[in-house]
C-alpha positions in Angstrom: 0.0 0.0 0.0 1.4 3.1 -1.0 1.1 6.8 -2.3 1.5 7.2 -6.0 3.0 10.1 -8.3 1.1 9.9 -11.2 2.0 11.6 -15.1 0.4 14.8 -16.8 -0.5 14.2 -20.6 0.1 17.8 -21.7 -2.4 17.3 -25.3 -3.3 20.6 -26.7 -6.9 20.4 -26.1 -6.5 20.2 -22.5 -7.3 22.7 -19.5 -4.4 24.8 -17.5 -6.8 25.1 -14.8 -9.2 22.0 -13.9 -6.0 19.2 -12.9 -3.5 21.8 -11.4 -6.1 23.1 -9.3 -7.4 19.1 -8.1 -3.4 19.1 -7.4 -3.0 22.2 -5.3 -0.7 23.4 -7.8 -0.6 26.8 -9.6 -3.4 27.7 -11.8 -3.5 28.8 -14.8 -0.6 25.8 -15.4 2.5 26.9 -18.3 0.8 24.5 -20.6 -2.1 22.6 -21.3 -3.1 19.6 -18.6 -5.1 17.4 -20.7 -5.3 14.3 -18.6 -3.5 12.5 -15.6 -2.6 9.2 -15.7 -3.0 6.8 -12.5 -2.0 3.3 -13.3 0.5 1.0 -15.0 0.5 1.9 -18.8 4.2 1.2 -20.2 4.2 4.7 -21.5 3.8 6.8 -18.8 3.5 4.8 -15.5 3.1 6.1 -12.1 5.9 5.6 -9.4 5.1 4.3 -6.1 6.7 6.2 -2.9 8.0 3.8 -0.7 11.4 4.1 1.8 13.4 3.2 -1.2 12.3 5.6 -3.3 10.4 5.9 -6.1 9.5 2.7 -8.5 7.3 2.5 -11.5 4.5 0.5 -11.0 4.9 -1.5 -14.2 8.3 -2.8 -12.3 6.5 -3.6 -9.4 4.1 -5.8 -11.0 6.6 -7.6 -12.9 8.6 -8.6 -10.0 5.9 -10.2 -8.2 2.2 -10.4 -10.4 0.1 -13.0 -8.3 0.9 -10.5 -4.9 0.1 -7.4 -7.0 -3.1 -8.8 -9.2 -3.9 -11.8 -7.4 -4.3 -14.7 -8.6 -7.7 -14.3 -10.8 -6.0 -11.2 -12.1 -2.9 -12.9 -13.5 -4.6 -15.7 -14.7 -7.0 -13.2 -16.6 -4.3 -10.3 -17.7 -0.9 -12.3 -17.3 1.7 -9.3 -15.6 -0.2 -6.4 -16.6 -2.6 -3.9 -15.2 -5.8 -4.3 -16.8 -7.5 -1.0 -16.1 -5.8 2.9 -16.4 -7.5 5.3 -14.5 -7.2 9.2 -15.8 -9.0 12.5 -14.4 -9.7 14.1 -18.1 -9.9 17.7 -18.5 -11.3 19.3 -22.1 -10.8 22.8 -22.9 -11.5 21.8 -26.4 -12.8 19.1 -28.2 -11.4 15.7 -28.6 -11.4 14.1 -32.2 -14.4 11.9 -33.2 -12.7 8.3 -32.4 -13.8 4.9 -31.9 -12.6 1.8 -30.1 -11.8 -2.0 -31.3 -13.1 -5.1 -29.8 -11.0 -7.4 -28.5 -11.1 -9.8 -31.5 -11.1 -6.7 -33.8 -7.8 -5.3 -32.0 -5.9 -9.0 -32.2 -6.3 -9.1 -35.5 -5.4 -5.4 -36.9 -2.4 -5.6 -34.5 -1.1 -9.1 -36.0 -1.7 -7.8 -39.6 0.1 -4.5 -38.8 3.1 -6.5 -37.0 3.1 -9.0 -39.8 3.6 -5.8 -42.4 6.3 -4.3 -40.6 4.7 -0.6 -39.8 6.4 0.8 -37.1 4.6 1.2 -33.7 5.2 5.0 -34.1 4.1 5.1 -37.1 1.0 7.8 -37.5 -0.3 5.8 -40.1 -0.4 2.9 -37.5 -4.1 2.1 -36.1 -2.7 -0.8 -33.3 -0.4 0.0 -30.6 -1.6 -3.2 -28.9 -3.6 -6.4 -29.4 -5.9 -5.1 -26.6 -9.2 -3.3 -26.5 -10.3 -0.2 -25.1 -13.6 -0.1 -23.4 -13.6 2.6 -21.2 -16.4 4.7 -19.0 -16.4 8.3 -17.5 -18.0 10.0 -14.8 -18.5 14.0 -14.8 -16.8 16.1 -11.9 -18.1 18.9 -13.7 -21.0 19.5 -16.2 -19.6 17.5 -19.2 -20.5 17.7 -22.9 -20.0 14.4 -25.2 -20.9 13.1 -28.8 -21.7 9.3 -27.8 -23.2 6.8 -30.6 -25.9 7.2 -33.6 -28.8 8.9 -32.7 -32.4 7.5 -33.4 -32.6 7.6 -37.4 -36.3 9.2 -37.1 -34.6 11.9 -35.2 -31.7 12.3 -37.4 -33.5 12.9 -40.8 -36.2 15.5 -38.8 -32.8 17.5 -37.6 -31.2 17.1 -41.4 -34.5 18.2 -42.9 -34.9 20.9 -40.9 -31.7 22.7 -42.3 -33.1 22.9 -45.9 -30.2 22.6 -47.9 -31.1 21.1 -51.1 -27.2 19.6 -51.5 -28.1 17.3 -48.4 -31.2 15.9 -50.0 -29.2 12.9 -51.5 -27.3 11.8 -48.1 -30.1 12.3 -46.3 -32.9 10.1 -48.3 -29.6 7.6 -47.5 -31.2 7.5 -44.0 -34.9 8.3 -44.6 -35.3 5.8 -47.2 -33.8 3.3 -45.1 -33.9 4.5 -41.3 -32.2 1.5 -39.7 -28.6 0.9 -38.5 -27.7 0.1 -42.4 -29.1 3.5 -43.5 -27.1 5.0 -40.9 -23.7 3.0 -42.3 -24.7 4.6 -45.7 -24.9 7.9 -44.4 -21.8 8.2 -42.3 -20.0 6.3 -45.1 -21.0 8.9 -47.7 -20.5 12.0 -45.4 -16.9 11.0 -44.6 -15.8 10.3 -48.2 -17.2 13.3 -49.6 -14.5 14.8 -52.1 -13.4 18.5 -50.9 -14.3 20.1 -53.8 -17.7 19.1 -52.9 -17.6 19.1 -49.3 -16.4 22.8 -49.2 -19.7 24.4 -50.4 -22.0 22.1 -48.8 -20.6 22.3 -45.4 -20.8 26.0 -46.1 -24.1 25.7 -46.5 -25.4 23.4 -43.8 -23.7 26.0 -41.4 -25.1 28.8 -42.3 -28.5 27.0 -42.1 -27.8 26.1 -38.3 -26.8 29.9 -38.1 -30.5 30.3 -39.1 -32.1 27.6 -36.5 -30.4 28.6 -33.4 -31.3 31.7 -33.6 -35.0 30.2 -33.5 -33.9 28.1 -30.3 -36.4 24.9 -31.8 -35.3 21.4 -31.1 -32.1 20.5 -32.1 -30.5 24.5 -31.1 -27.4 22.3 -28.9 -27.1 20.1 -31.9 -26.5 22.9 -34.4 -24.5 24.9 -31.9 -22.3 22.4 -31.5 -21.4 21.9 -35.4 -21.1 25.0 -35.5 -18.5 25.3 -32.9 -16.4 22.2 -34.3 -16.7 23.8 -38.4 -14.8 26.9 -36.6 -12.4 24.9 -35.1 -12.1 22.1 -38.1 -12.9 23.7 -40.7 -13.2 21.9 -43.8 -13.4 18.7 -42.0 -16.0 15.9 -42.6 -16.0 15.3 -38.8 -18.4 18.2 -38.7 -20.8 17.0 -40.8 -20.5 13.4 -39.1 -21.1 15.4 -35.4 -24.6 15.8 -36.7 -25.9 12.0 -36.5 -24.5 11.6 -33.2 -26.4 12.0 -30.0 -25.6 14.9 -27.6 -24.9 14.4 -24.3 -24.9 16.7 -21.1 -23.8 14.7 -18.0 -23.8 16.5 -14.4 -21.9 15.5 -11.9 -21.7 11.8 -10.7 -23.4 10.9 -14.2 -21.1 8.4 -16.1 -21.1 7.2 -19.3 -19.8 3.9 -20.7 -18.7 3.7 -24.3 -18.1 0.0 -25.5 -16.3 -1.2 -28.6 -17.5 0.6 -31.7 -18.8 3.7 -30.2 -18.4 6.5 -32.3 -17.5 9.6 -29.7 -15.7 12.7 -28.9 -15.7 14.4 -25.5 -16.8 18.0 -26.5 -15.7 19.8 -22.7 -15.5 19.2 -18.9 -13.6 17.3 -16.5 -14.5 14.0 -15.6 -12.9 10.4 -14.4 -12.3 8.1 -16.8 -11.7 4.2 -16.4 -10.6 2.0 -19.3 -9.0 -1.4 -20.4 -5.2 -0.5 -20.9 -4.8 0.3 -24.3 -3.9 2.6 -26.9 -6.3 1.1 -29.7 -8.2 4.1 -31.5 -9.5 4.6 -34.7 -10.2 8.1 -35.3 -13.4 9.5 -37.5 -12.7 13.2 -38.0 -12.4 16.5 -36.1 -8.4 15.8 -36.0 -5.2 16.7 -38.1 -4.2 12.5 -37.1 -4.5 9.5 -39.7 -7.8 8.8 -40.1 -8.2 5.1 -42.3 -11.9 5.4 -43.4 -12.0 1.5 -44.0 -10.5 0.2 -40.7 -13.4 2.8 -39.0 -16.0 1.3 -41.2 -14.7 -2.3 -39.7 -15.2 -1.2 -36.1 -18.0 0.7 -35.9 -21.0 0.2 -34.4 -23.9 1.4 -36.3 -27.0 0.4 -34.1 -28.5 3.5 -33.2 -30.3 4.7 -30.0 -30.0 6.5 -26.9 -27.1 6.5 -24.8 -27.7 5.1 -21.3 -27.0 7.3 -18.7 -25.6 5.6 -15.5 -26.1 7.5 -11.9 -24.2 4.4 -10.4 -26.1 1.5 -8.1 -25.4 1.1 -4.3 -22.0 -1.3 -3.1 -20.6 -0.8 0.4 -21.7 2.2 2.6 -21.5 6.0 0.8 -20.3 3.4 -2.5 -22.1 4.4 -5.9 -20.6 1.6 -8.5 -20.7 2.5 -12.3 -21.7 -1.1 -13.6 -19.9 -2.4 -17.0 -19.7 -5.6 -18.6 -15.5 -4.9 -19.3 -13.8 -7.5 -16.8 -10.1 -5.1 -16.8 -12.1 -2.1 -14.6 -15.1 -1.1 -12.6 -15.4 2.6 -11.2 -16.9 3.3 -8.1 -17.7 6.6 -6.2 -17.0 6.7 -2.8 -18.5 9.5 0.1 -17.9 9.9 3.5 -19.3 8.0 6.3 -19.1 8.0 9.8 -17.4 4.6 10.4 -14.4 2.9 8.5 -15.1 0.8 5.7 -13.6 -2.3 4.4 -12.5 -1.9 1.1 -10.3 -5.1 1.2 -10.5 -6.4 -2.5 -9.3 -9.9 -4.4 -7.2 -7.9 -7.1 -5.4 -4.6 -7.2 -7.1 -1.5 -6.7 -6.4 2.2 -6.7 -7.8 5.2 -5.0 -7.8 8.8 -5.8 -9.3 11.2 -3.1 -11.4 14.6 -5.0 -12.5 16.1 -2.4 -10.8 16.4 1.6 -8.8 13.8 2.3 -9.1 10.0 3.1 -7.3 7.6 5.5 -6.3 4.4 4.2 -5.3 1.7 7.5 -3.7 -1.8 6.6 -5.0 -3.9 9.4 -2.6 -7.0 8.9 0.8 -4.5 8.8 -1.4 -1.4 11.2 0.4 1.2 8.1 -1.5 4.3 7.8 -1.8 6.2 4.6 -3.1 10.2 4.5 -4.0 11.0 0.9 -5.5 14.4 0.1 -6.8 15.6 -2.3 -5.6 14.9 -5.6 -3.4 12.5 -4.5 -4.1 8.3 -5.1 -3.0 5.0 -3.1 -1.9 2.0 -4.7 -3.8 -1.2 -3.0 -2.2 -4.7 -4.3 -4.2 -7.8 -3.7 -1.8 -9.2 -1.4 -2.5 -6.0 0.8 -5.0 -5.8 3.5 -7.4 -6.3 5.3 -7.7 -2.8 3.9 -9.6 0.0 5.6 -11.2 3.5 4.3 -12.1 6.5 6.8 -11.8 10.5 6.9 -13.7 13.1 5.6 -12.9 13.0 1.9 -14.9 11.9 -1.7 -13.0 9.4 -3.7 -12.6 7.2 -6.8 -12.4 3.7 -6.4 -10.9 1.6 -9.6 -10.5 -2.1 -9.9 -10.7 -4.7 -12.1 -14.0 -6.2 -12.7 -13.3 -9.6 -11.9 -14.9 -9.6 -8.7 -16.7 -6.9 -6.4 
């Protein structure tokens, strides 16, 4: 059991204020905090704070998986972490991107191994052979683009914007308003040659000009393309933005995206939970490699609304996220006034949000302060483990068992 320094991801659409401020550091930060990563990816791992020093956690699980994991956990994931918990904070939009399944992800990697494309490559789509589900939960109001809205819903919002150069994609949909209409749709919409894509993205703008000024139905929906068309322009993305459902969570509101989820975080700061990997094929609103036909493979077309998770009851003050991804499950923790057990048969972490938690190891009686901002690592050989103090937390582990 021990405290945890944990990496800054310094991507350009991130915040200088949201995770320097959870940190007690300096706001506005020199640069852009995008996200902070707790956990054991090999890129950027967190370093445990022991006596010694500090170690990377990846070295720590090497040198002794079944007392980090357990033994259910390295069975499952071998030497590895399964889950990567970040706190994610969006100043600007991410790209529209979408995760592999596991079987999907095995495959692309093998075939991009087998051809010799360089892991760094930016034409490479697999970093891994792993996939990425992943869930978040809002710390702050928090706008997202998650899956294909209802098709009904999508050609009444197209319609609405009257311009005659969409009536061909669109009777795409209305002629066939079913998860293969919607393949056709986004299919065409992404392919669209410049030379055509300049004047008609032109035009479906300054149509949503026109309707949110009205304020009618779909006024967030057309406000938000055209926010992305300012800061893409030219990019099909935008277009594509517009047959996605738009989310608002408040706080404690999670989301969870499974493989083939077409998605971009919009703004906000929120935890996010995911399998450890790097797997993402992107769909627009980015500069990055975006290979149309590998997207077209992963995607999920099946429209509908987007479930909307408030979390279900698990120990005292516990709110648990559920998920069918056996690498994580996210829990939300509050005070109480007696200790819990949080003894658990795999590894675990905890990050504290809000005042500060006490973290007691009854077998060795070590004590562990963590404020806020900070995290504990909890192996499996640990414990019995006990949680008391004042503060919120985050509770991560894998989903093997509760």
């Amino acid at each position: 059991m021990e405290l945890m320094r944990n990496r800054i991801r310094p991507y350009a659409w991130g915040s200088r204020i949201a995770i320097a401020e959870l940190l007690g550091e300096p706001t506005p930060s020199p640069h852009p905090q995008a996200e902070l990563w707790i956990g054991a990816h090999p890129a950027d791992p967190s370093t445990l704070i022991g006596s010694a020093g500090e170690v990377p956690l990846t070295e720590v699980i090497a040198a002794n998986p079944v007392a980090t994991l357990g033994q259910s956990g390295h069975r499952e994931f071998d030497s590895r972490l399964p889950f990567l918990l970040k706190v994610l904070a969006a100043a600007e939009p991410l790209s529209l991107q979408a995760h592999p399944s596991a079987e999907q992800a095995a495959r692309g990697f093998a075939l991009e191994e087998a051809a010799g494309i360089p892991r760094t490559s930016g034409q490479r789509n697999y970093g891994d052979s792993f996939h990425k589900p992943e869930l978040i939960c809002a710390m702050t109001e928090f706008h997202a683009l998650c899956g294909f809205r209802d098709p009904a819903k999508t050609v009444h919002l197209l319609a609405a914007l009257e311009v005659k150069q969409l009536d061909h994609y669109l009777g795409l949909l209305s002629g066939q308003p079913d998860l293969h209409g919607t393949r056709a749709l986004f299919s065409s919409l992404i392919t669209i040659p410049p030379s055509t894509l300049g004047p008609l993205l032109a035009d479906v703008l300054a149509a949503c000009v026109t309707l949110v000024r009205r304020q009618g139905e779909f006024t967030t929906e057309y406000r938000t393309a055209l926010e992305l068309g300012e800061r893409y322009p030219g990019d099909p993305g935008v277009l594509a933005s517009l047959l996605l459902n738009r989310l608002t969570l408040q706080p404690g509101q999670a989301i969870y995206l499974p493989a083939g989820n077409l998605h971009a975080y919009l703004a906000g700061v929120g935890i996010e939970i995911m399998a450890n990997s790097d797997n993402v094929l992107r769909g627009g609103l980015t500069p990055k490699h975006v290979d149309v036909a590998e997207l077209m493979r992963v995607l999920d077309f099946t429209p509908g609304p987007v479930p909307v998770l408030v979390g279900d009851p698990g120990l005292p003050g516990e709110w648990v996220f559920p998920t069918p991804a056996v690498e994580f499950r996210l829990s939300r923790l509050e005070p109480v006034p007696e200790p819990r057990n949080v003894t658990h048969d795999g590894p675990q972490v905890l990050l504290t949000v809000d005042g500060e938690i006490e973290v007691t190891d009854e077998s060795t009686g070590a004590k562990l302060t963590v404020p806020r901002g900070q995290s504990v690592w909890i192996a499996a050989g640990d414990g019995p483990v006990w949680l008391s103090g004042n503060g919120s937390a985050f509770r991560a582990t894998d989903g093997l068992t509760g």
